[in-house]
PDBQT receptor file of N, H, CA, C and O in Angstrom, charges set to zero:
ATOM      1  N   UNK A   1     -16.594-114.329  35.015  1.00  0.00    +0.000 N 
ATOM      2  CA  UNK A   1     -17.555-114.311  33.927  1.00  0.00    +0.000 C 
ATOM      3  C   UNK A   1     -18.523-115.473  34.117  1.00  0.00    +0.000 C 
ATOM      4  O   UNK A   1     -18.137-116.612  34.380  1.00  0.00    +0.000 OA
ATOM      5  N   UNK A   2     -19.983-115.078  33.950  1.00  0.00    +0.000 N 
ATOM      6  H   UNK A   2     -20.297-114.153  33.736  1.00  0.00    +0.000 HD
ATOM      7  CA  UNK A   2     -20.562-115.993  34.138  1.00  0.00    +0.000 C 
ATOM      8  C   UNK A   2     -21.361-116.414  32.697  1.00  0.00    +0.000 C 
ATOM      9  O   UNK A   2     -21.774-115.483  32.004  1.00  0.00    +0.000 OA
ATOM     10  N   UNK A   3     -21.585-117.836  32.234  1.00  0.00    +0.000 N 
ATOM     11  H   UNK A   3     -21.250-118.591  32.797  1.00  0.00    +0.000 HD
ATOM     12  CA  UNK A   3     -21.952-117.859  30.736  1.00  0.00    +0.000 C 
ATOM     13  C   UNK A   3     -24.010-119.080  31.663  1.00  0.00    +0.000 C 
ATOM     14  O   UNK A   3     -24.307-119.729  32.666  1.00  0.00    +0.000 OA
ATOM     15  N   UNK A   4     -24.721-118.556  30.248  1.00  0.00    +0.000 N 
ATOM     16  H   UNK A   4     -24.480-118.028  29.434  1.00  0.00    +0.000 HD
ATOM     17  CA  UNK A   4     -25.595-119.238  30.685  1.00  0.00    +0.000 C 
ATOM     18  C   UNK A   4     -26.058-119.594  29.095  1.00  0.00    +0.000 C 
ATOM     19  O   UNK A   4     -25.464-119.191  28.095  1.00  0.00    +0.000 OA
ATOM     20  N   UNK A   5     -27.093-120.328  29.108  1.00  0.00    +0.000 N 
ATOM     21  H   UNK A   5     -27.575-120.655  29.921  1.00  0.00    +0.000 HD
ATOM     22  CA  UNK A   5     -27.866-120.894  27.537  1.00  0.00    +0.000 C 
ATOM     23  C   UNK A   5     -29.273-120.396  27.609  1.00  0.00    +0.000 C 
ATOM     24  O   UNK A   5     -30.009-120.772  28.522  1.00  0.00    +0.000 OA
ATOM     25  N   UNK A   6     -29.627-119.672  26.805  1.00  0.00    +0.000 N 
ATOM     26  H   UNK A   6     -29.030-119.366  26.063  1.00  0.00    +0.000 HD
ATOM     27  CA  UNK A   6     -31.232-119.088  27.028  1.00  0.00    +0.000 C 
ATOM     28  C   UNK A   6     -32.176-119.660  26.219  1.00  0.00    +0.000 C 
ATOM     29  O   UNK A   6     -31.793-119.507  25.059  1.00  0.00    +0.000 OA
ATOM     30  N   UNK A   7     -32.989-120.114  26.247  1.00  0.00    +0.000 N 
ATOM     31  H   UNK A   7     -33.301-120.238  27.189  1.00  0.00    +0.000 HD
ATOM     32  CA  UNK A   7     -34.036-120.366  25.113  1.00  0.00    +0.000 C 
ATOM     33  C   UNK A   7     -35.207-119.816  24.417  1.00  0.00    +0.000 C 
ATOM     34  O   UNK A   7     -36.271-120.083  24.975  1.00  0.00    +0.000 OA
ATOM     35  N   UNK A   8     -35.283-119.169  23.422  1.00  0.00    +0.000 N 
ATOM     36  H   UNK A   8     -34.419-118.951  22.968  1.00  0.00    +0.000 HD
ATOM     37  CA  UNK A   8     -36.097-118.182  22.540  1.00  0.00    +0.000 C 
ATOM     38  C   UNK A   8     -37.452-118.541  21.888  1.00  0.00    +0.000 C 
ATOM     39  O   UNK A   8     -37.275-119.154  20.836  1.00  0.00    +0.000 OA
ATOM     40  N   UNK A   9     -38.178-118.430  22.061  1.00  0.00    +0.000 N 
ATOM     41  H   UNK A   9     -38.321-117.931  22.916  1.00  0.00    +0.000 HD
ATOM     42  CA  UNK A   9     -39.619-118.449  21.262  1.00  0.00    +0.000 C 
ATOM     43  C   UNK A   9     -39.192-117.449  20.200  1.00  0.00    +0.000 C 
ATOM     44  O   UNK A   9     -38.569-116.442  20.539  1.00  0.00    +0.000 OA
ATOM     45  N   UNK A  10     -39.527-117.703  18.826  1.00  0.00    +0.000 N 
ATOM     46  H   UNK A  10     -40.033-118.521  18.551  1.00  0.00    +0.000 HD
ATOM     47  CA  UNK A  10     -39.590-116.493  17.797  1.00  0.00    +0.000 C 
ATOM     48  C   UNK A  10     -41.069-117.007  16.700  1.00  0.00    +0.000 C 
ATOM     49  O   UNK A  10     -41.961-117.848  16.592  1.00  0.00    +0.000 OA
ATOM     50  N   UNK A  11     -40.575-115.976  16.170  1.00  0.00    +0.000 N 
ATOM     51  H   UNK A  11     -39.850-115.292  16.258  1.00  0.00    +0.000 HD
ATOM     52  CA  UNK A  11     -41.506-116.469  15.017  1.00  0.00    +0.000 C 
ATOM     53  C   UNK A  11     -41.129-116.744  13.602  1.00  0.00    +0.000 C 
ATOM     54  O   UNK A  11     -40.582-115.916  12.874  1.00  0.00    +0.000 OA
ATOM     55  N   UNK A  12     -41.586-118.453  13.115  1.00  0.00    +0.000 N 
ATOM     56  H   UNK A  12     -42.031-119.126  13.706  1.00  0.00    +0.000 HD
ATOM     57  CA  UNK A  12     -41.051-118.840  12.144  1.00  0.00    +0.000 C 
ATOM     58  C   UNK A  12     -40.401-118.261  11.241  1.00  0.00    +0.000 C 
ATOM     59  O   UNK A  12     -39.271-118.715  11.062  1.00  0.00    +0.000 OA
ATOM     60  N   UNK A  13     -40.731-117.366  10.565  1.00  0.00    +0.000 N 
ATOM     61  H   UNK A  13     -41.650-116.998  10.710  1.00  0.00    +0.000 HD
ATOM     62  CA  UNK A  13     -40.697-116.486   9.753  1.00  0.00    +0.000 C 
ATOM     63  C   UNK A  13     -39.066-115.556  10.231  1.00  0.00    +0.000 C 
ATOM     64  O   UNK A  13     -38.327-115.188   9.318  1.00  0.00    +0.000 OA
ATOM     65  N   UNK A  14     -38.769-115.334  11.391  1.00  0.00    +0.000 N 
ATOM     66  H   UNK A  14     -39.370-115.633  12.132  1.00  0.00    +0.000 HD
ATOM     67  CA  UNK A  14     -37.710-114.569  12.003  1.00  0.00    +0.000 C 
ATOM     68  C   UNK A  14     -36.591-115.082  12.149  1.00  0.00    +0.000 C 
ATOM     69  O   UNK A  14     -35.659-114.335  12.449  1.00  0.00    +0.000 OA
ATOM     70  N   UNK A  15     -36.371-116.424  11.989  1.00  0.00    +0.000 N 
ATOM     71  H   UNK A  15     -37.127-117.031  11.746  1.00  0.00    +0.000 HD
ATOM     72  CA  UNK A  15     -35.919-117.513  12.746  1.00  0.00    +0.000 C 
ATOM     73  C   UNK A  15     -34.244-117.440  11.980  1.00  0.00    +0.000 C 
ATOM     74  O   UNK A  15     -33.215-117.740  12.585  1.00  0.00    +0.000 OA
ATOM     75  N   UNK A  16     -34.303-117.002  10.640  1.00  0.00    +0.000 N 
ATOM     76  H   UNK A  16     -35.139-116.758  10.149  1.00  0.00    +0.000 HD
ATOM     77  CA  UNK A  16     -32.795-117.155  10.330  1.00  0.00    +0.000 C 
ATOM     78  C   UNK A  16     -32.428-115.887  10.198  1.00  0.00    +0.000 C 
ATOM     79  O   UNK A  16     -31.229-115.645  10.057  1.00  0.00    +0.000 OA
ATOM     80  N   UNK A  17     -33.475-114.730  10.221  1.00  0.00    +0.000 N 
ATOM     81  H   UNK A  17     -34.448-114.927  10.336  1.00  0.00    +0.000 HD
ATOM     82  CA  UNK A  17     -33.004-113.507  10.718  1.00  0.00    +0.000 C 
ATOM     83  C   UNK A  17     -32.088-112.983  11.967  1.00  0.00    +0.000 C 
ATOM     84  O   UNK A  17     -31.087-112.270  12.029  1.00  0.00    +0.000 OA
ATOM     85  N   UNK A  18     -32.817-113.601  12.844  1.00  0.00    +0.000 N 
ATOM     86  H   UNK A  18     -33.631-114.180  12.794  1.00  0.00    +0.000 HD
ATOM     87  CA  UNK A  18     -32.300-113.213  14.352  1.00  0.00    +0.000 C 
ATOM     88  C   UNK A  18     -30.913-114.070  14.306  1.00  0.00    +0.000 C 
ATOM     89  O   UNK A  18     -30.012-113.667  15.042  1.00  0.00    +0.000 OA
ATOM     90  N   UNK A  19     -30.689-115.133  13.560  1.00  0.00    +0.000 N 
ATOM     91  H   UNK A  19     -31.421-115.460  12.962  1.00  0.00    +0.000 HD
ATOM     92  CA  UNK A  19     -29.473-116.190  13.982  1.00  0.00    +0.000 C 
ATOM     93  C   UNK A  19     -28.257-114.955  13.471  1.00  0.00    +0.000 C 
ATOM     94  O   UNK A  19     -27.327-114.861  14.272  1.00  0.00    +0.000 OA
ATOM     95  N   UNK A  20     -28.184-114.148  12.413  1.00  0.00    +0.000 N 
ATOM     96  H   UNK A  20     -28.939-114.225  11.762  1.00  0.00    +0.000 HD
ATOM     97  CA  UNK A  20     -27.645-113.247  11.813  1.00  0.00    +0.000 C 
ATOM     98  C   UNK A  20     -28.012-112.119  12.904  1.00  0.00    +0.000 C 
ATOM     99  O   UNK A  20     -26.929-112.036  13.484  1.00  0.00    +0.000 OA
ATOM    100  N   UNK A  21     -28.797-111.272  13.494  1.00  0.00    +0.000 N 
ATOM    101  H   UNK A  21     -29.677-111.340  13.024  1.00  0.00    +0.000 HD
ATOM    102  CA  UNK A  21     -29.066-110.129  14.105  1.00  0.00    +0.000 C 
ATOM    103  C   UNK A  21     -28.513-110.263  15.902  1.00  0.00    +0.000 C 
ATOM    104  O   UNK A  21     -28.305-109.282  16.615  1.00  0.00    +0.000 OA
ATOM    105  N   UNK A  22     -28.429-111.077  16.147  1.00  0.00    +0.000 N 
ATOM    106  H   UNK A  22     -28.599-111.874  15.568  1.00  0.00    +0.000 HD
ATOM    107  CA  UNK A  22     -28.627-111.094  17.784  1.00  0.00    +0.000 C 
ATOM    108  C   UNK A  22     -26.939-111.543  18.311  1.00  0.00    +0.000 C 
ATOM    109  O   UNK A  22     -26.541-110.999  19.340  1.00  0.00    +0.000 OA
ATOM    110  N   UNK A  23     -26.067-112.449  17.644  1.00  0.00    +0.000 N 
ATOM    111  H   UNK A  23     -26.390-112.892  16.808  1.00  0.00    +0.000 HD
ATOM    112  CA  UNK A  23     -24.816-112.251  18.059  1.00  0.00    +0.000 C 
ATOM    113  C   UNK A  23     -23.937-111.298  18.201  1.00  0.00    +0.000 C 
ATOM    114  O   UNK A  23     -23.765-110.566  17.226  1.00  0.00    +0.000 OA
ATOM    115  N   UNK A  24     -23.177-111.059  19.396  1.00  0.00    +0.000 N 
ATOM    116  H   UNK A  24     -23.317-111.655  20.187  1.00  0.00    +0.000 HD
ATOM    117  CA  UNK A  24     -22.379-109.917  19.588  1.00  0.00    +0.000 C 
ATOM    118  C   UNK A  24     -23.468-108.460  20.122  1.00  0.00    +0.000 C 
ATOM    119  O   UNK A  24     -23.009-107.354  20.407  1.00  0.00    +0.000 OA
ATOM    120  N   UNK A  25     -24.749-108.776  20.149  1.00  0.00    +0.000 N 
ATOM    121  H   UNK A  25     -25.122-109.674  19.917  1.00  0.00    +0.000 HD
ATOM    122  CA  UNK A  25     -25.536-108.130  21.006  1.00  0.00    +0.000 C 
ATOM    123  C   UNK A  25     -25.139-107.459  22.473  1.00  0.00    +0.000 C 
ATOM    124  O   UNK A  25     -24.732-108.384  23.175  1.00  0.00    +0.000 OA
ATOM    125  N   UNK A  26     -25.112-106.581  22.986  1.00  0.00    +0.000 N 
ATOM    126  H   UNK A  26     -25.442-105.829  22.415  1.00  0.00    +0.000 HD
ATOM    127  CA  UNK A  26     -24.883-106.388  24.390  1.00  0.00    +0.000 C 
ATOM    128  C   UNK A  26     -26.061-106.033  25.099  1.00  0.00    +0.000 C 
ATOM    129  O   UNK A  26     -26.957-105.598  24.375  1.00  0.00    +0.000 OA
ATOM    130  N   UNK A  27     -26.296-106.094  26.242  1.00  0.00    +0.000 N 
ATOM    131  H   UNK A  27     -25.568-106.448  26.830  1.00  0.00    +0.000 HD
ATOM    132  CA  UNK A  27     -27.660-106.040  27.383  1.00  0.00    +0.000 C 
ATOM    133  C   UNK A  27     -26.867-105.965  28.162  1.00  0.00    +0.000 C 
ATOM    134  O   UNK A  27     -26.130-106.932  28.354  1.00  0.00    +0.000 OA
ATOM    135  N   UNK A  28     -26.706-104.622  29.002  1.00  0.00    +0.000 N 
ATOM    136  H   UNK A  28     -27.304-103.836  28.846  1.00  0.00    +0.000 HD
ATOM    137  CA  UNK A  28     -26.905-104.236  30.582  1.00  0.00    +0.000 C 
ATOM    138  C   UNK A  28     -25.260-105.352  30.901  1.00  0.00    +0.000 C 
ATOM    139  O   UNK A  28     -25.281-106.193  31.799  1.00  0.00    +0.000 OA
ATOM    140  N   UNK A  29     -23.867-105.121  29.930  1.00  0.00    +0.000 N 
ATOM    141  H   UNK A  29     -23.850-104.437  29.200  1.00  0.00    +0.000 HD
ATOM    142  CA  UNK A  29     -22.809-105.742  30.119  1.00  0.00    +0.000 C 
ATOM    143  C   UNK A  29     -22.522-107.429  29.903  1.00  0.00    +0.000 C 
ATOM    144  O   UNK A  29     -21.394-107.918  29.972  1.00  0.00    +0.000 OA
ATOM    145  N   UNK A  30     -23.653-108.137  29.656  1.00  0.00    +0.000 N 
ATOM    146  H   UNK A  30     -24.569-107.740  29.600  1.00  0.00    +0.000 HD
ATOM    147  CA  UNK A  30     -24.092-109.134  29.042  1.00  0.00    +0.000 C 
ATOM    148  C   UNK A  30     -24.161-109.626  27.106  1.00  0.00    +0.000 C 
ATOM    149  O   UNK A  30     -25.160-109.301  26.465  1.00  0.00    +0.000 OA
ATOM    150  N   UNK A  31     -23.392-110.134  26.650  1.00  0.00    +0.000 N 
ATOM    151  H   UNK A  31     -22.580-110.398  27.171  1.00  0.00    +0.000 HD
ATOM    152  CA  UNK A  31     -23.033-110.077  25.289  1.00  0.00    +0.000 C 
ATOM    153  C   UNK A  31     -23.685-111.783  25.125  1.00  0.00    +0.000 C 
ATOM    154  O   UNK A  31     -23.808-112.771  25.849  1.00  0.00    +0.000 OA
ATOM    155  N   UNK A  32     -23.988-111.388  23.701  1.00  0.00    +0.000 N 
ATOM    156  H   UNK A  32     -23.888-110.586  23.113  1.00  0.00    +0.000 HD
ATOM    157  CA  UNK A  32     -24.647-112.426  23.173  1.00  0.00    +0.000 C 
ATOM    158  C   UNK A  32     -23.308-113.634  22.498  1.00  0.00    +0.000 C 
ATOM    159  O   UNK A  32     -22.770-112.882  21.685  1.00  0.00    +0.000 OA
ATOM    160  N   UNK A  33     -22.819-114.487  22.431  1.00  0.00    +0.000 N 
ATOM    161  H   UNK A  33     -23.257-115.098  23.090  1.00  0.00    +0.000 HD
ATOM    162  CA  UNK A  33     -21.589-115.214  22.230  1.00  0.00    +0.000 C 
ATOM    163  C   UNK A  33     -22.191-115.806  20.992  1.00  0.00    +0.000 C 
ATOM    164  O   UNK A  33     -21.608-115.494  19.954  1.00  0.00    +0.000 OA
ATOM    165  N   UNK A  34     -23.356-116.686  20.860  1.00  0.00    +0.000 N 
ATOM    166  H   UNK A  34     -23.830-116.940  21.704  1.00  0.00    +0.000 HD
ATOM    167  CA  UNK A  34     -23.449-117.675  20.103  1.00  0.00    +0.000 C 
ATOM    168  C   UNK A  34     -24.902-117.565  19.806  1.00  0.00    +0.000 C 
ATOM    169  O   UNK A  34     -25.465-116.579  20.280  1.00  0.00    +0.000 OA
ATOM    170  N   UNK A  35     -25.523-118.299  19.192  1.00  0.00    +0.000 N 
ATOM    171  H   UNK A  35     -25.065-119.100  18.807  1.00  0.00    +0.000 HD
ATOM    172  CA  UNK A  35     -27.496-118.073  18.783  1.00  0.00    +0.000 C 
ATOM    173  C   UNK A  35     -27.491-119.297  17.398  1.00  0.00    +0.000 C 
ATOM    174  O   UNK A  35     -27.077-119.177  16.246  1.00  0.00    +0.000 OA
ATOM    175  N   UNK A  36     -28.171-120.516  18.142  1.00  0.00    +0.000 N 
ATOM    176  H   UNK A  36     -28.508-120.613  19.079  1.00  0.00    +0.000 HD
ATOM    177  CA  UNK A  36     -28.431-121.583  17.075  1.00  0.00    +0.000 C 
ATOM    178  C   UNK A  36     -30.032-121.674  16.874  1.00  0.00    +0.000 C 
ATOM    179  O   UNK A  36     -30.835-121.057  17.574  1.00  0.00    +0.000 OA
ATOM    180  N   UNK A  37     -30.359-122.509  15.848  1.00  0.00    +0.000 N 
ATOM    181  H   UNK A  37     -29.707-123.010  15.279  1.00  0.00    +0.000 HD
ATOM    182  CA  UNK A  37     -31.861-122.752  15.582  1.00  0.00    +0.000 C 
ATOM    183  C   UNK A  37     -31.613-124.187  16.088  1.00  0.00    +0.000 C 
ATOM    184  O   UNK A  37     -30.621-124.907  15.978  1.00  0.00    +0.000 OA
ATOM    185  N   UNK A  38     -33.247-124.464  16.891  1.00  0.00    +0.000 N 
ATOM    186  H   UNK A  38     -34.053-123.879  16.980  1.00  0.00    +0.000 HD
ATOM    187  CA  UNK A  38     -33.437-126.067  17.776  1.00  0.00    +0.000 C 
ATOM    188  C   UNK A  38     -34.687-126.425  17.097  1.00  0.00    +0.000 C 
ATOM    189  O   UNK A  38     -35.327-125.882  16.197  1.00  0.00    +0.000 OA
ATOM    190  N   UNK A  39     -34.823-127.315  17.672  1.00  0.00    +0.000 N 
ATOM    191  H   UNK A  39     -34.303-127.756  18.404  1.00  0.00    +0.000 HD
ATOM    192  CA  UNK A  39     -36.366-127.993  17.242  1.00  0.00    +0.000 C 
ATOM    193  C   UNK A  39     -37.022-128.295  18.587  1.00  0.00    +0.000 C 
ATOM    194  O   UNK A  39     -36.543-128.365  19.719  1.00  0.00    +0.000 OA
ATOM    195  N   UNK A  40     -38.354-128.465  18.087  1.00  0.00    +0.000 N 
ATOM    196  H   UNK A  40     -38.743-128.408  17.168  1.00  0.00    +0.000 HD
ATOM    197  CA  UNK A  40     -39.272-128.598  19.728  1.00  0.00    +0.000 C 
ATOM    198  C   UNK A  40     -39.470-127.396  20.020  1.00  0.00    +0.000 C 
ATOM    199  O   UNK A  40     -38.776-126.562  19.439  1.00  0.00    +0.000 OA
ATOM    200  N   UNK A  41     -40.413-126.974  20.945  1.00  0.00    +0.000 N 
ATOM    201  H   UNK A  41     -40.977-127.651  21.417  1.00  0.00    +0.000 HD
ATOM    202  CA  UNK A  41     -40.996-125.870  21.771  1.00  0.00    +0.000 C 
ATOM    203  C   UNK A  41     -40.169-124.760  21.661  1.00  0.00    +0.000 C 
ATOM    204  O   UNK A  41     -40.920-123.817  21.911  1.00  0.00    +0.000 OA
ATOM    205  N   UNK A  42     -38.874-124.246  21.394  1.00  0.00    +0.000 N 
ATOM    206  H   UNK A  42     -38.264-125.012  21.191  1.00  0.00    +0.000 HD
ATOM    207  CA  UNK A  42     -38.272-123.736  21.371  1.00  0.00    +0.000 C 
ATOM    208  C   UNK A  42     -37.738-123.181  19.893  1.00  0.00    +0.000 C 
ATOM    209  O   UNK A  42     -37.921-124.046  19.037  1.00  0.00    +0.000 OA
ATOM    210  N   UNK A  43     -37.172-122.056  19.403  1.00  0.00    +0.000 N 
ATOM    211  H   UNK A  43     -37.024-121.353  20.098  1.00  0.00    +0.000 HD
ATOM    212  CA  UNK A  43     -36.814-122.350  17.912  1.00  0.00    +0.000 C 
ATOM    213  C   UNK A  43     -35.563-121.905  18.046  1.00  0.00    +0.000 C 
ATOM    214  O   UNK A  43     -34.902-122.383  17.124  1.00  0.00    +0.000 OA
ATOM    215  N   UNK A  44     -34.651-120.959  19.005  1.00  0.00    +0.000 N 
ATOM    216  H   UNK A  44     -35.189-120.571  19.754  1.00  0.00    +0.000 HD
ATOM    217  CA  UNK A  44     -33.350-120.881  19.275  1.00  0.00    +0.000 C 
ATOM    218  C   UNK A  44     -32.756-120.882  20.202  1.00  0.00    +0.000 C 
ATOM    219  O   UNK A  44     -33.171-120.149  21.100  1.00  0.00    +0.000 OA
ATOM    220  N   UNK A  45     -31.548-121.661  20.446  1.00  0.00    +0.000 N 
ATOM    221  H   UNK A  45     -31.210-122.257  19.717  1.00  0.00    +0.000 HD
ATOM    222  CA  UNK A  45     -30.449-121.089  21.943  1.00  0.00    +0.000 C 
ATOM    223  C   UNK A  45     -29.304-120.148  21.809  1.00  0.00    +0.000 C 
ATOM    224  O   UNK A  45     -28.568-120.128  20.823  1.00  0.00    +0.000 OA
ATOM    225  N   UNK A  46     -29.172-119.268  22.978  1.00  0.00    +0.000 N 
ATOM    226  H   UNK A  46     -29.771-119.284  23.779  1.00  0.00    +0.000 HD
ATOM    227  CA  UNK A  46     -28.300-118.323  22.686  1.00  0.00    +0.000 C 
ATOM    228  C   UNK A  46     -27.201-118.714  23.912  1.00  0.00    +0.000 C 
ATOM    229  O   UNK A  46     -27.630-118.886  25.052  1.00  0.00    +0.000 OA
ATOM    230  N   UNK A  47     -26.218-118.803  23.707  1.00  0.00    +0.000 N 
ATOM    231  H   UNK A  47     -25.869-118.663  22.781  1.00  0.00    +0.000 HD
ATOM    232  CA  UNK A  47     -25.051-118.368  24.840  1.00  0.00    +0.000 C 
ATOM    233  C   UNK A  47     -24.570-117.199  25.226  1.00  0.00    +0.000 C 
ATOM    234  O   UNK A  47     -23.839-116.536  24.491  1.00  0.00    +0.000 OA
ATOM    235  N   UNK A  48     -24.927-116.819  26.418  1.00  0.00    +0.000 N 
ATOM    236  H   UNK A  48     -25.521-117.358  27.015  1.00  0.00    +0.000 HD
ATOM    237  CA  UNK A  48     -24.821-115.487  26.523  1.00  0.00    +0.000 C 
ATOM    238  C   UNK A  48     -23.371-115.806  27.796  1.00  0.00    +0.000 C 
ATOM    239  O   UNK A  48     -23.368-116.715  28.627  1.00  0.00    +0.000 OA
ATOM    240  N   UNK A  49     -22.489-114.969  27.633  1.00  0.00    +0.000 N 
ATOM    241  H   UNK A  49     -22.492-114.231  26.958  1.00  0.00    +0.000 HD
ATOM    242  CA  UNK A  49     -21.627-114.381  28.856  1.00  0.00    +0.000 C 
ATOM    243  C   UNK A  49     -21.948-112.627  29.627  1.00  0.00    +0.000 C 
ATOM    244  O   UNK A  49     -21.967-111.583  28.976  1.00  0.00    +0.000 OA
ATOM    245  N   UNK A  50     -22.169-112.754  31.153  1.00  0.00    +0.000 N 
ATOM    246  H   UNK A  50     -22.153-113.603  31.681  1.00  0.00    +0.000 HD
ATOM    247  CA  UNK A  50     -21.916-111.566  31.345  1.00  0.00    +0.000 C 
ATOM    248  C   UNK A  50     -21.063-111.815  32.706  1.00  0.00    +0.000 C 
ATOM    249  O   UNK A  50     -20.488-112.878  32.940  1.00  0.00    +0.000 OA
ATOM    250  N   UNK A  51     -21.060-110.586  33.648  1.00  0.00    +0.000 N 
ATOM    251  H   UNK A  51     -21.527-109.722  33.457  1.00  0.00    +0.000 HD
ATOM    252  CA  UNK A  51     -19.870-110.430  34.388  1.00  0.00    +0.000 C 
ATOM    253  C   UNK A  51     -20.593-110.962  35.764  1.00  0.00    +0.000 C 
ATOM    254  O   UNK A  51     -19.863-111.351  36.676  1.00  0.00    +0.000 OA
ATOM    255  N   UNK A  52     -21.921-110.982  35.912  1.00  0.00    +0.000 N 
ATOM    256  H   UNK A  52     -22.514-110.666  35.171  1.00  0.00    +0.000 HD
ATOM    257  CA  UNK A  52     -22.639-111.403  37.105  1.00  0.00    +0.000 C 
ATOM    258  C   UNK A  52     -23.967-112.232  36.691  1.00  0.00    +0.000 C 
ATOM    259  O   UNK A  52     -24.371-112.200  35.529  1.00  0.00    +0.000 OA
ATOM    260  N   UNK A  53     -24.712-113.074  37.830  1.00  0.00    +0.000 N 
ATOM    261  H   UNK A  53     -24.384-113.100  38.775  1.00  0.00    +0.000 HD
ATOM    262  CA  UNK A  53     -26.074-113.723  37.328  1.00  0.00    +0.000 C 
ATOM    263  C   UNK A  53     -26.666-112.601  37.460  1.00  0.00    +0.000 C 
ATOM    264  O   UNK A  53     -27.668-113.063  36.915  1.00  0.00    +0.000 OA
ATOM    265  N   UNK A  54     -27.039-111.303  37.735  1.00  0.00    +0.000 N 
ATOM    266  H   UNK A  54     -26.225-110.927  38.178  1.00  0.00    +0.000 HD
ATOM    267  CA  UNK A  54     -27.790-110.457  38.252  1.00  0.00    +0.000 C 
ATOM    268  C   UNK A  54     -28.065-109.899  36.310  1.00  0.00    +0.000 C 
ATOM    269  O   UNK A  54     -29.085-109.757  35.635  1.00  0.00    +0.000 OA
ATOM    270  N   UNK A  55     -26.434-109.711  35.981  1.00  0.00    +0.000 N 
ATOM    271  H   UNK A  55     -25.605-109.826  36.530  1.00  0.00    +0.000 HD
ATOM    272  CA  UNK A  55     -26.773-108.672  34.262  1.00  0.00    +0.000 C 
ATOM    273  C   UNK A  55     -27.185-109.877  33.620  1.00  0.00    +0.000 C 
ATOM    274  O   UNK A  55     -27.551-109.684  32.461  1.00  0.00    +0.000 OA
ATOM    275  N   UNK A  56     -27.252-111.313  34.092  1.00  0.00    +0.000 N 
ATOM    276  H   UNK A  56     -26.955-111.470  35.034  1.00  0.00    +0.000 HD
ATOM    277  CA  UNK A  56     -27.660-112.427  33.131  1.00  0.00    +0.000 C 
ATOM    278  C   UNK A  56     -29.238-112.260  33.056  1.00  0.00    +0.000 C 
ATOM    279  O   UNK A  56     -30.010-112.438  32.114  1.00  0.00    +0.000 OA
ATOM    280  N   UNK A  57     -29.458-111.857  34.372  1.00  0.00    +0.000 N 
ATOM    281  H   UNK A  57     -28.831-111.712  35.138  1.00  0.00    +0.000 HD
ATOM    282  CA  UNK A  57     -31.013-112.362  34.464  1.00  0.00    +0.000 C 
ATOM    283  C   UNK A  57     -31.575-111.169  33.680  1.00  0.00    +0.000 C 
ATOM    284  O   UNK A  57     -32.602-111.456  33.064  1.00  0.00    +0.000 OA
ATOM    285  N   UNK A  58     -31.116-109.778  33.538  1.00  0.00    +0.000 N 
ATOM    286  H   UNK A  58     -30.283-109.545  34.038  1.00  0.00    +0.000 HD
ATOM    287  CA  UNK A  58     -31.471-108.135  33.223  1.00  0.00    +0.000 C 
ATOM    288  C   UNK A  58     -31.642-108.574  31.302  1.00  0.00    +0.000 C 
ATOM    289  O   UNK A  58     -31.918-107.692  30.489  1.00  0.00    +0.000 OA
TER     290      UNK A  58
């Protein structure tokens, strides 16, 4: 299993929506683990696990 940290642009307005909508997500065998709100350039990180870097990058 490979786990990575992604970083999200959203829009203000979305921002405590998605923290509720996007965990436990799946993509192409890739599951969403975790999804916090940050500060700076960024407004969330997600921890994602999947089974290869290939479904990480998908």
């Amino acid at each position: 299993m490979i786990q990575a940290y992604v970083l999200i642009e959203a829009e203000p307005t979305r921002v405590q929506d998605l923290i509720k909508e996007l965990p436990g997500i799946e993509l192409e065998g890739s599951v969403i683990k975790q999804i916090h709100a940050v500060t700076g350039r960024y407004d969330l990180i997600a921890f994602v696990e999947g089974p290869d870097l290939q479904s990480l990058g998908n």
